[in-house]
C-alpha positions in Angstrom: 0.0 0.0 0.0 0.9 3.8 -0.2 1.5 5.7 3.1 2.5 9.3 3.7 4.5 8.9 6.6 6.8 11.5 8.7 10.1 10.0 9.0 11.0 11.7 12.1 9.6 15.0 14.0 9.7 18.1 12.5 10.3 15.9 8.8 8.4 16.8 5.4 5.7 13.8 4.5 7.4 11.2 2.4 4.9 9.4 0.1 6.2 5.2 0.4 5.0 1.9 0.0 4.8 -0.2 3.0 3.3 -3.8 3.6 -0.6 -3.7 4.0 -0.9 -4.2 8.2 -2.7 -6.8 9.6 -5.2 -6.3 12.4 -4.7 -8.1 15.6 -7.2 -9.8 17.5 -9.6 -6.7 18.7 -8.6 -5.2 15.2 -10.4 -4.2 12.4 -8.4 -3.0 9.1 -9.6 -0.3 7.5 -9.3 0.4 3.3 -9.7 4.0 3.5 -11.6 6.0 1.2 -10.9 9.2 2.7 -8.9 11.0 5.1 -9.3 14.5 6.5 -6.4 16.8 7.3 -6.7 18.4 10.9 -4.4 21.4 12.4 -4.3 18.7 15.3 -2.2 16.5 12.6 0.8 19.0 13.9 1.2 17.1 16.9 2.4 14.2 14.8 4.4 16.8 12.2 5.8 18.4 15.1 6.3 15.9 17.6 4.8 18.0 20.3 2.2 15.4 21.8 4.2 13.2 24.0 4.8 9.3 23.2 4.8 9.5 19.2 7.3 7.0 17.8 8.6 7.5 14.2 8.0 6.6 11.1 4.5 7.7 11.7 1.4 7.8 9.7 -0.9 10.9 10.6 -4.8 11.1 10.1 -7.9 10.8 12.5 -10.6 11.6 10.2 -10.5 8.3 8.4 -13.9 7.5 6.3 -13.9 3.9 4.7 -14.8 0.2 5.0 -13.5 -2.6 6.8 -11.7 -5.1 4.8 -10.6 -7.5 7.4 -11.5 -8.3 11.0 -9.5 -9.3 13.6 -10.7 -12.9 16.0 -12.1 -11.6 18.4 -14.3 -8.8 17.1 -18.2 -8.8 17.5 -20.6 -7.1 15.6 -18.5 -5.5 12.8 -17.9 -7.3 9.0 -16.3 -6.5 6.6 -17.2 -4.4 3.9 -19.1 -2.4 6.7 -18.7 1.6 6.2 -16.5 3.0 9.5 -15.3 6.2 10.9 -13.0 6.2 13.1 -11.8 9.9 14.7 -9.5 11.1 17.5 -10.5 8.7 20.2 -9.0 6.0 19.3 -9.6 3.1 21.5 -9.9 2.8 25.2 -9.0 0.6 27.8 -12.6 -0.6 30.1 -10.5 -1.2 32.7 -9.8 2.2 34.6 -11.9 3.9 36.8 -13.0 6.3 34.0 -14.0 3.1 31.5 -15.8 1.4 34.6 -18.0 4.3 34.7 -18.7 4.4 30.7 -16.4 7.7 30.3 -14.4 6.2 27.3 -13.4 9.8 26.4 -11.4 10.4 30.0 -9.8 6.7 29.7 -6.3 7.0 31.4 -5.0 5.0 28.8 -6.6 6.2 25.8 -5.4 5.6 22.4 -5.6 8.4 20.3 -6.0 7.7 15.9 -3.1 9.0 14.4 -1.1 9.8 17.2 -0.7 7.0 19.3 -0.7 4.5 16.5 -0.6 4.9 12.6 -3.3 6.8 11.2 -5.0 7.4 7.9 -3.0 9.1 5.7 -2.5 5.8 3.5 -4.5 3.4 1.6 -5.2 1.1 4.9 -5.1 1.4 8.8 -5.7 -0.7 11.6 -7.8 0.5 14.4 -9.6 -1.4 18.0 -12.7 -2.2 17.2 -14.3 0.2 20.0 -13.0 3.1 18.0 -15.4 2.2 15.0 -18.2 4.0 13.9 -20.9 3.2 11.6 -21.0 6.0 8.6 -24.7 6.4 6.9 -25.4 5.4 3.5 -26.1 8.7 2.2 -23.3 10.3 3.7 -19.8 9.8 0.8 -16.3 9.1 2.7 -15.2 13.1 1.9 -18.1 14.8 3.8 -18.1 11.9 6.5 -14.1 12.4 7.4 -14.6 16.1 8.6 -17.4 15.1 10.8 -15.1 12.9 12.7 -13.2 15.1 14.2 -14.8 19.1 13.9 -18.4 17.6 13.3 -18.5 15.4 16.6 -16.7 18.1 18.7 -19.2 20.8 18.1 -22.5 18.9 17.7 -21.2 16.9 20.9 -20.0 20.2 22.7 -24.0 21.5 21.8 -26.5 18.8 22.6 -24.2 18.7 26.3 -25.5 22.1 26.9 -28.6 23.4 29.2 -30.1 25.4 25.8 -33.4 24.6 24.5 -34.7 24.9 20.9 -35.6 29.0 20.6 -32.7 29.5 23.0 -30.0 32.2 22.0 -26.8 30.3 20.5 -23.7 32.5 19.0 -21.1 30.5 17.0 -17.8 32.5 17.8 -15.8 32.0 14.6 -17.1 31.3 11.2 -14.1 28.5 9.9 -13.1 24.9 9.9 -15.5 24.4 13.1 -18.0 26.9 13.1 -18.7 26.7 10.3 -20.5 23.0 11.5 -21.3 24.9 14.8 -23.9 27.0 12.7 -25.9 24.0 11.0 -26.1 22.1 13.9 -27.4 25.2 16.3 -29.8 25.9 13.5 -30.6 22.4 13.1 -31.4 22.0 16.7 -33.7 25.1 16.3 -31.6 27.4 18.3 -31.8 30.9 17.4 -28.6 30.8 16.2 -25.9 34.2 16.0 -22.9 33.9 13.7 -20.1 36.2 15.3 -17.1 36.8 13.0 -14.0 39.0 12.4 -14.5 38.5 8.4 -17.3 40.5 7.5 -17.0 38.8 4.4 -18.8 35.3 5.7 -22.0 37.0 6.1 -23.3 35.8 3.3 -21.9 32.2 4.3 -23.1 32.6 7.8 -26.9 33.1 7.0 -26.8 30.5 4.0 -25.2 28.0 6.9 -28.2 28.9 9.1 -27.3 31.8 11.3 -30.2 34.4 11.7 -28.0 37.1 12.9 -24.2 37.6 11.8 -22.3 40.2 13.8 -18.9 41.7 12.6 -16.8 41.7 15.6 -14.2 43.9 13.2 -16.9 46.8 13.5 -19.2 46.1 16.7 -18.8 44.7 20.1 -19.9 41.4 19.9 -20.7 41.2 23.9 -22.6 44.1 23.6 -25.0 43.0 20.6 -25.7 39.6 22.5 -27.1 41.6 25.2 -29.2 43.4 22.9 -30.2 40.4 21.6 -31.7 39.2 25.2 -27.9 37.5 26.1 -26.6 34.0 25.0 -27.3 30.6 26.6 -24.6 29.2 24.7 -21.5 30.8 23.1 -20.0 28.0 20.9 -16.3 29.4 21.0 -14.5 27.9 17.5 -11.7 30.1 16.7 -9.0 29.7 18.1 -7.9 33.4 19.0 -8.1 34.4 22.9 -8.8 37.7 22.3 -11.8 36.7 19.9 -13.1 34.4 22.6 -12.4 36.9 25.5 -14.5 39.8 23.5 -17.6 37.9 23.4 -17.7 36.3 27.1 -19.5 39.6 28.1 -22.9 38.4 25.7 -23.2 35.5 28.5 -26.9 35.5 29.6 -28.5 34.5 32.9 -27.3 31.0 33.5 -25.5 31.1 30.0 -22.7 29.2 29.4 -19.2 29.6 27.0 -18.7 26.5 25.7 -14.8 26.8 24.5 -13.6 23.5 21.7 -11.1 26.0 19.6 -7.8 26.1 21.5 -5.8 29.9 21.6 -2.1 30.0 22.0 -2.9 32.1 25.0 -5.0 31.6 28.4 -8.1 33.5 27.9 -9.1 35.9 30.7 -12.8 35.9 32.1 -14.6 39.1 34.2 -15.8 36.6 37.1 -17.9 39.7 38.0 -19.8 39.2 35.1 -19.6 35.5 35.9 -21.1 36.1 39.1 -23.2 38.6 38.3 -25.2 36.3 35.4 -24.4 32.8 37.1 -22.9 32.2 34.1 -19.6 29.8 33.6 -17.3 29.3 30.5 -16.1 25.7 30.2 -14.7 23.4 27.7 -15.5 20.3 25.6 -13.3 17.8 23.7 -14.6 16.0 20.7 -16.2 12.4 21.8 -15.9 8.7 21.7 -17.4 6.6 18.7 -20.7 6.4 19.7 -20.9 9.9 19.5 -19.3 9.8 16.3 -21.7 7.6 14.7 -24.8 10.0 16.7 -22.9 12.9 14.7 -23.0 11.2 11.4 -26.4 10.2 11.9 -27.8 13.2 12.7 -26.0 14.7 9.9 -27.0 12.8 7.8 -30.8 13.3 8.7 -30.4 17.0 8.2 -28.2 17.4 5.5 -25.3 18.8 7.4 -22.0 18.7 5.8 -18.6 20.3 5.7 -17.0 22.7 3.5 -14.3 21.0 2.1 -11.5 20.9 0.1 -9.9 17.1 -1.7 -6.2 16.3 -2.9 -5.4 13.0 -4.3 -2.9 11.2 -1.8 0.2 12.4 -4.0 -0.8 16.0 -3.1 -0.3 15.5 0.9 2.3 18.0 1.0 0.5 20.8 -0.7 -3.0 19.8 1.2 -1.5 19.6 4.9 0.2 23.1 3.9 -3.0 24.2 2.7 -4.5 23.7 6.1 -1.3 24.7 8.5 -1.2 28.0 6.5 -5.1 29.1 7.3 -5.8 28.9 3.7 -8.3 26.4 3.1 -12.5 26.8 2.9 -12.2 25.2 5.4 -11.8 21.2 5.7 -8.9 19.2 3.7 -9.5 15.9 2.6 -7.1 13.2 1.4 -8.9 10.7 -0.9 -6.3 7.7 -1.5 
């Protein structure tokens, strides 16, 4: 098979050929039909996330079907269509598994990161990591939704907010711009807050019924006129973007925070206080969440904006995302 592996941290992707792997016992292999391309990849490039052992394959938004299955796996065959996404297997065993937390396992696995991922033309992953991808959905819109799909239609339905509820989206890119048709979806009254007054156009044909330029007006300021938010869905990954909005908390509202800044972010707790209102964060999900994101994607015709390079383009695709440039997901088809 072909693989685009990093030779060593820090290294350019080298495109090889590499014996197809064979799954072990709680294993399925996976033929991929597509691969998405996440800035969370650069823990891998980079070597930042501790544990990576090189040569290493990237990729947890892998879309495909399973082409063999390991002994002792129940309830998956092959030729079934699979996700699989950042959690990558868990362990059942620690306290966080005995009480059905997979995502806080102590001894998570983690796609692409922990072991080869799907940047190639297979992949082997535990069998708990699988989820099941809808008919209608094709491997290119499915990949995204593994990785910024689950984490903000996850990070939404674990809020208090009710449908007719004030939502805001902070950010308008790679994961808001899933934030928006899911808050819409869910009937939220749903505000698009941006820097780019250019996405208006994108925001309201996403869903949004309100799009506020945070270049021009103060976005805390215009949630209050709008009655405060219950949720703020904070996307983009800038902490003074998140910090300006934190003031459009509501009574009992909430920021929900899934984009990660460089910086801390600082929070009024007067304001806190004074609306028992909190900002908190959310990572992502396990597979069954996955397969719930898919699903209800699926149902309401919710998909990403993406970009698709052929595998020999991995270079120019993983520098299209790094470098801010892409609208807004990369996909690798191999």
């Amino acid at each position: 098979m072909r693989a685009a592996v990093l030779p060593e941290a820090g290294a350019e992707l080298q495109l090889v050929e590499r014996e197809i792997p064979e799954p072990d016992s709680d294993e399925v292999r996976v033929e991929v039909d597509a691969c998405g391309i996440c800035h969370s990849d650069a823990y891998a490039k980079e070597g930042t996330y501790p544990g990576i052992s090189y040569p290493h394959v990237p990729g947890h938004e892998i879309a495909g079907r399973i082409d063999a299955v390991g002994t002792d796996v129940e309830g998956w065959s092959t030729g079934d269509r699979v996700g699989v996404g950042w959690h990558g297997g868990h362990c059942f065993t620690c306290d966080a598994c005995r009480r059905g937390d997979f995502l806080q396992c102590e001894n998570g696995e983690i796609t692409g990161i922990t072991y080869d991922g799907g940047y190639a033309e297979y992949t082997t992953v535990p069998s708990e990591a699988l989820a099941a991808i809808p008919d209608e959905l094709a491997a290119v819109n499915a990949a995204p939704l593994l990785c910024a799909g689950v984490t903000t239609y996850n990070a939404l339905r674990n809020t208090d907010a009710q449908p007719g509820d004030l939502v805001a989206v902070q950010g308008v890119g790679g994961l808001g711009h899933l934030g928006i048709q899911y808050a819409h979806a869910a009937g939220f009254e749903t505000v698009a807050l941006s820097r780019s007054s250019d996405k208006a156009d994108l925001a309201r044909e996403l869903g949004a019924d309100h799009f506020v330029d945070a270049s021009t007006e103060d976005p805390a300021e215009r949630l209050q006129e709008l009655g405060g938010a219950d949720v703020i869905l904070g996307t983009a990954p800038s902490s003074d973007a998140i910090e300006s909005t934190l003031g459009g908390i509501g009574t009992d509202g909430s920021a929900v925070l899934v984009g990660v800044p460089g910086k801390p972010v600082r929070v009024d707790v007067q304001n806190l206080v004074g609306t028992r209102g909190s900002v908190e964060g959310w990572a992502s999900g396990h597979a069954r969440d996955s397969q719930d994101t898919l699903e209800f994607s699926s149902l309401r015709e919710i998909t990403p904006k993406i970009e698709t390079y052929p595998l020999d383009d991995v270079a120019e695709a993983y520098d299209r995302m790094i470098e801010n440039e892409a609208r807004f997901r990369v996909v690798l088809e191999p």
